[in-house]
Residue, then its C-alpha position, 0 to 999 in steps of 0.5 A: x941835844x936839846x937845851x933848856x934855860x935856868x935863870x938865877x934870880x936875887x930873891x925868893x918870890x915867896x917872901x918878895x913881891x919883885x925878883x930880879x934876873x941875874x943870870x941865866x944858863x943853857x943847861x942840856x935835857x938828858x931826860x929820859x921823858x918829855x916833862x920836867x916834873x918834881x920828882x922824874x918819873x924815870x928817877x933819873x936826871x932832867x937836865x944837866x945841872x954840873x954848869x951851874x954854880x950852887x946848884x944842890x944835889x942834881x935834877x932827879x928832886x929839885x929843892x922845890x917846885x912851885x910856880x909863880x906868876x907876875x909880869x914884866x913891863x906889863x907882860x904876863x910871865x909864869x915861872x916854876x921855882x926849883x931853888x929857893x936859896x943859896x941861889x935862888x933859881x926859875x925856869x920860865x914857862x910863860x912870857x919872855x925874860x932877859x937877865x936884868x928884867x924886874x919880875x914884879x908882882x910875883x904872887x905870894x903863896x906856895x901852889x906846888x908846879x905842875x909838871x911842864x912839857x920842854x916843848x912848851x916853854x916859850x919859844x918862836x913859831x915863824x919863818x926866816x926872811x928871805x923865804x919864798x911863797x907862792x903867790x897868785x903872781x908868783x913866788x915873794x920873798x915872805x918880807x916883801x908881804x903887807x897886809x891884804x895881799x893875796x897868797x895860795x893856802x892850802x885849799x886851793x884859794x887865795x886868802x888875804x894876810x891880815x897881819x905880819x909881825x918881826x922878831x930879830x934876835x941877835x947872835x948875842x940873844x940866839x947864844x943866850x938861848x941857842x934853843x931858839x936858833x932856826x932849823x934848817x931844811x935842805x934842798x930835797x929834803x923829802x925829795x927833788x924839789x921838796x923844799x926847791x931851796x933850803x928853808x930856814x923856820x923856827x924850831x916849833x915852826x910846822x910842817x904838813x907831812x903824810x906816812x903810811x906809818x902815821x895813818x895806821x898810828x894816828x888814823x890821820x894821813x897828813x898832820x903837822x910837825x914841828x921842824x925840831x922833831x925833823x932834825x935828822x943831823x944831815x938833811x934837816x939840822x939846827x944852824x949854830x948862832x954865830x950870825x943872827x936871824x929875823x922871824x917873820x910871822x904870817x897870820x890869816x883870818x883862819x890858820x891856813x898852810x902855806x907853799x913855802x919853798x915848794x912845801x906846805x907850812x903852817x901860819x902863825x897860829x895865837x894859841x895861848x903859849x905863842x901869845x905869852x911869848x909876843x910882846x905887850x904891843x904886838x898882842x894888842x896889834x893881834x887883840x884889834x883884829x881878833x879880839x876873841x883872843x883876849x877872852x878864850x885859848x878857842x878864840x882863833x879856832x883850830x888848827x889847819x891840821x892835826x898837830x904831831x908833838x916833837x916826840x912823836x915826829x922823831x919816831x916816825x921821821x924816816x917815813x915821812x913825805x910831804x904833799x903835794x901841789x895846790x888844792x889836795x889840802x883841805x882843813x882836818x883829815x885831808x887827803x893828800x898825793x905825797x911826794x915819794x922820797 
C-alpha cells in the first residue's frame, strides 16, 4: 500500500501571509486513479482520511482545493489547500516541510489546484551507501566517489562524476514519511547475478529494463523504471523504517546509466520536482556547475532512456529482464541483449 502525507497547518494561507506546520500524518491512497484531484474522477475515496482528527466528510470532494506557493528558510515550496477550517490541512507538491517550519510568504489569492500525480510529490531519487559501481579499476562502494573519478556509464565510456551529494534520514524522518524509505532489489532479482548483491535505492530511483511486452506497448526496447513500480513483495520490496538510511546522489555532465550491483541504474537527473526537493545550498552547489538549470526544466538535457511511469512498470513487471553488459546501451532507443529470467 502506498501512503501519502497530510499536514495540519495553524492558518488559513488565504487570509495569512505565513502558516505553521503542526502536524502532519500518512495517510494510505485507496485511489482507484493515479491523481489526487478535486473531485475523483472514479467518484470514489483518494486516500484514507479516518486517522485524521476533524477531517469533514472524506476524500471523494475535498472542502477546497486550491494551491499556494511561499518558501521555507528560502526554499520554494507549493502546496494544494484540501481544508480551510476547523483544522486547517495541505499536501506539499513541491519543496520540503517538517512539523514546526514557517511556510512564509504564502500568496494570497484563491487559484483552484490542478490535479497532482502521487508519484510527483517530492521525494528522493539516489542510491544507499554501500552500493557497489563499476569502475575502470573495479567495483567501489558509491560513498568512496569524488568528484572527477571515472566510472563505466552505459555506453561503453568512462565518464567523470561532477558532483556528489548526501541525504541521511533518520528512523524518526523515515517513520514521519515511510513513503521515502529504500526499496529493496534481491540478490537475482532478474536473474544469476542480476543484481550480484541486494541493491538498496530510493523509491523513485530508475532502473533500465527490456520486455517483448514493453516493445510492442511503447515501441521502445529498454526504458526506465521506478524501482516502487518493481515492488512485487518477494523479490523486490520496500524495507520498513526501523533503522535509518543514507542517499547518495551521482551526478554527470549528462544523465548517464550506471552498473550498479551488476545492472544499469540511472544518475541523479535535476529535473524540476527533485530540484524542489534539495535544499537552498545543494541547489546553488548544482546551479555552479550547470547554471541552465536556473533559468529552463530543459537546462540538463533529457533522459539517458525513455522514463516508464510506476503505473505502467506494475503492468508490465512480470516480464521484465534487465541488460546486460558494457557498451549495448546507447542514449534513446537502445538495443540491448537481455538477461533471460
Amino acid at each position: 500500500m502506498k501512503f501519502i502525507t497530510i499536514y495540519e497547518i495553524n492558518n488559513d494561507p488565504l487570509s495569512s501571509t505565513n502558516v505553521t506546520v503542526l502536524q502532519s500524518f500518512q495517510v494510505a491512497i485507496v485511489d482507484g486513479d493515479d491523481a489526487l484531484e478535486d473531485p475523483d474522477a472514479d467518484g470514489g475515496q483518494q486516500i484514507d482520511v479516518s486517522g485524521v482528527p476533524g477531517f469533514i466528510g472524506n476524500s471523494t470532494n475535498f472542502q477546497t482545493f486550491e494551491t499556494y506557493s511561499g518558501n521555507v528558510g528560502g526554499n520554494p515550496v507549493t502546496f494544494t489547500l484540501l481544508q480551510f477550517s476547523n483544522p486547517q490541512y495541505i499536501v506539499v507538491t513541491s519543496g520540503q516541510v517538517q512539523v514546526g517550519n514557517v511556510i512564509a510568504g504564502t500568496n494570497n489569492s484563491i487559484i483552484t489546484a490542478p490535479p497532482v500525480d502521487y508519484d510527483t510529490l517530492p521525494t528522493f531519487v539516489c542510491f544507499t551507501a554501500g552500493s557497489l559501481i563499476q569502475t575502470p579499476t573495479g567495483m567501489r562502494r558509491i560513498e568512496t566517489l569524488h568528484p572527477g573519478d571515472p566510472v563505466y556509464v552505459g555506453d561503453g565510456s568512462v565518464k567523470p562524476v561532477r558532483w556528489i551529494g548526501r541525504r541521511r534520514l533518520s528512523v524518526a524522518e523515515l517513520k514521519q514519511d515511510p513513503h521515502l524509505c529504500p526499496i529493496r532489489i534481491r540478490k537475482g532479482s532478474f536473474g544469476k547475478g542480476c543484481p550480484s548483491r541486494d541493491l538498496l535505492v530510493s523509491p523513485q530511483h530508475r532502473i533500465a529494463v527490456s520486455s517483448v511486452s514493453m516493445e510492442l506497448y511503447y515501441a521502445d526496447p529498454v526504458m526506465l523504471a521506478p524501482a516502487k513500480g518493481l515492488i512485487d513483495g518477494t523479490t523486490i520490496t520496500q524495507e520498513p523504517p526501523d533503522r535509518g538510511v543514507e542517499y547518495i546522489h551521482i551526478l554527470f555532465d549528462q544523465h548517464e546509466l550506471v552498473n550498479v550491483e551488476g545492472i544499469w541504474s540511472e544518475s541523479f537527473f535535476p529535473g524540476a520536482v527533485t530540484l524542489g526537493a534539495l535544499a537552498a545550498e545543494t541547489k546553488r552547489e548544482l546551479y555552479d556547475l550547470f547554471p541552465k538549470l536556473m533559468t529552463t526544466d530543459a537546462g540538463y538535457g533529457e533522459t539517458a532512456l525513455p522514463v516508464m511511469k510506476p503505473y505502467e512498470a506494475r503492468l508490465l513487471k512480470r516480464d521484465f529482464s534487465v541488460p546486460l553488459g558494457t557498451g549495448h546501451l546507447s542514449q534513446r532507443g537502445a538495443r540491448v541483449r537481455p538477461q533471460q529470467t
